[in-house]
C-alpha positions as CSV (number, residue, x, y, z in Angstrom):
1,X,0.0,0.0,0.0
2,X,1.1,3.4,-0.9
3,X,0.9,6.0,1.8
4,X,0.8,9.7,0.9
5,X,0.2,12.8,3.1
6,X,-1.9,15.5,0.7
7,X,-3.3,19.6,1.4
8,X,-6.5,20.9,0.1
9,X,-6.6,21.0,-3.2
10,X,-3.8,19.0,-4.1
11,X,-4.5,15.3,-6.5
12,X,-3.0,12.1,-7.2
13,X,-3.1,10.7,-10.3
14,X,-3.4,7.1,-11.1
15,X,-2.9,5.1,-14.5
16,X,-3.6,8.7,-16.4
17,X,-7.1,8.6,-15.9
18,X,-8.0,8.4,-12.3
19,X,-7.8,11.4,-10.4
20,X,-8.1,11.8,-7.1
21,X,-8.8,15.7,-5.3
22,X,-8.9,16.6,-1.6
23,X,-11.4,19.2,-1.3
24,X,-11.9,19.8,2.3
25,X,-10.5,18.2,5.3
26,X,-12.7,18.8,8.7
27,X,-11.9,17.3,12.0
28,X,-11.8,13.5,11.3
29,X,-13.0,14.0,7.7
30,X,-11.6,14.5,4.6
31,X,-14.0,14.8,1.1
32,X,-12.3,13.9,-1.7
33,X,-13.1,14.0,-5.4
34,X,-13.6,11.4,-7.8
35,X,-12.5,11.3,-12.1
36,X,-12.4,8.8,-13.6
37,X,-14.1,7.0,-17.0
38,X,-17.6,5.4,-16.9
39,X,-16.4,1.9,-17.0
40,X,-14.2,2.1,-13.4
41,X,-16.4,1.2,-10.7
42,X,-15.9,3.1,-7.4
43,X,-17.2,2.0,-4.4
44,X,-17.0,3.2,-0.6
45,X,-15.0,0.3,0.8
46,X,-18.0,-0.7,3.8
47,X,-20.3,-1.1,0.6
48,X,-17.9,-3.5,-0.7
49,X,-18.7,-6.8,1.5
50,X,-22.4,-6.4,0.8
51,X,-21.5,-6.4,-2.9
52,X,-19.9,-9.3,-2.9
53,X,-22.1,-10.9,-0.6
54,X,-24.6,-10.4,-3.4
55,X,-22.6,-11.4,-6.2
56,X,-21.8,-14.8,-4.2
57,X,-25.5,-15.5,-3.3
58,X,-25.9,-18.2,-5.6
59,X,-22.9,-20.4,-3.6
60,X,-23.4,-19.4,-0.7
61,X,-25.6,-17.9,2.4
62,X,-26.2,-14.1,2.5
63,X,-25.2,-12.9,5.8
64,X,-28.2,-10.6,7.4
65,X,-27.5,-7.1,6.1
66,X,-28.0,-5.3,9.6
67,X,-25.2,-7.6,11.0
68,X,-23.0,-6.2,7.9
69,X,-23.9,-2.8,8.6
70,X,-23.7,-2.4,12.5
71,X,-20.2,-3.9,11.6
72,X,-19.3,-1.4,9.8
73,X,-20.9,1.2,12.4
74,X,-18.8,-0.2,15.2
75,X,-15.6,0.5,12.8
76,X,-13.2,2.5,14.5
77,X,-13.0,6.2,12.8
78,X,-10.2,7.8,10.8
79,X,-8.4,10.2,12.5
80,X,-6.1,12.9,11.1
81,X,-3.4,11.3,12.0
82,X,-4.4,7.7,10.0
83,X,-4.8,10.0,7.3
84,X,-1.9,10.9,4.9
């Protein structure tokens, strides 16, 4: 994994056509903007294990979605100093 510490308003780019913005950074926040070509999915990473729960439901058992999401609830926040 690639670790990088970033200011408002500065990007990373990625392959030449993803590019990333940090727009505002509050408290424990940070908003961030999003380019990049129709065909790249982007997902927020908690959405991610419901996804593939769904794609898998044919071989296997779909764990109850409020157990996912309080899961992901319980999740320890970012703080400003995880973020760089």
């Amino acid at each position: 994994m690639l670790v990088l510490s970033r200011k408002v308003g500065q990007k990373l780019i990625i392959d030449d056509n993803i590019t990333i913005s940090i727009n505002r950074i509050a408290g424990n926040r940070v908003q961030i903007g999003i380019e990049a070509p129709d065909d790249v999915h982007i997902m927020r990473g908690e959405l991610d294990k419901i996804r593939r729960q769904f794609a898998d439901s044919e071989q296997a058992p779909v764990e109850d979605p409020v157990t996912v999401i309080s899961e992901f609830e319980a999740a320890p926040e970012i703080t400003p100093r995880s973020v760089h």
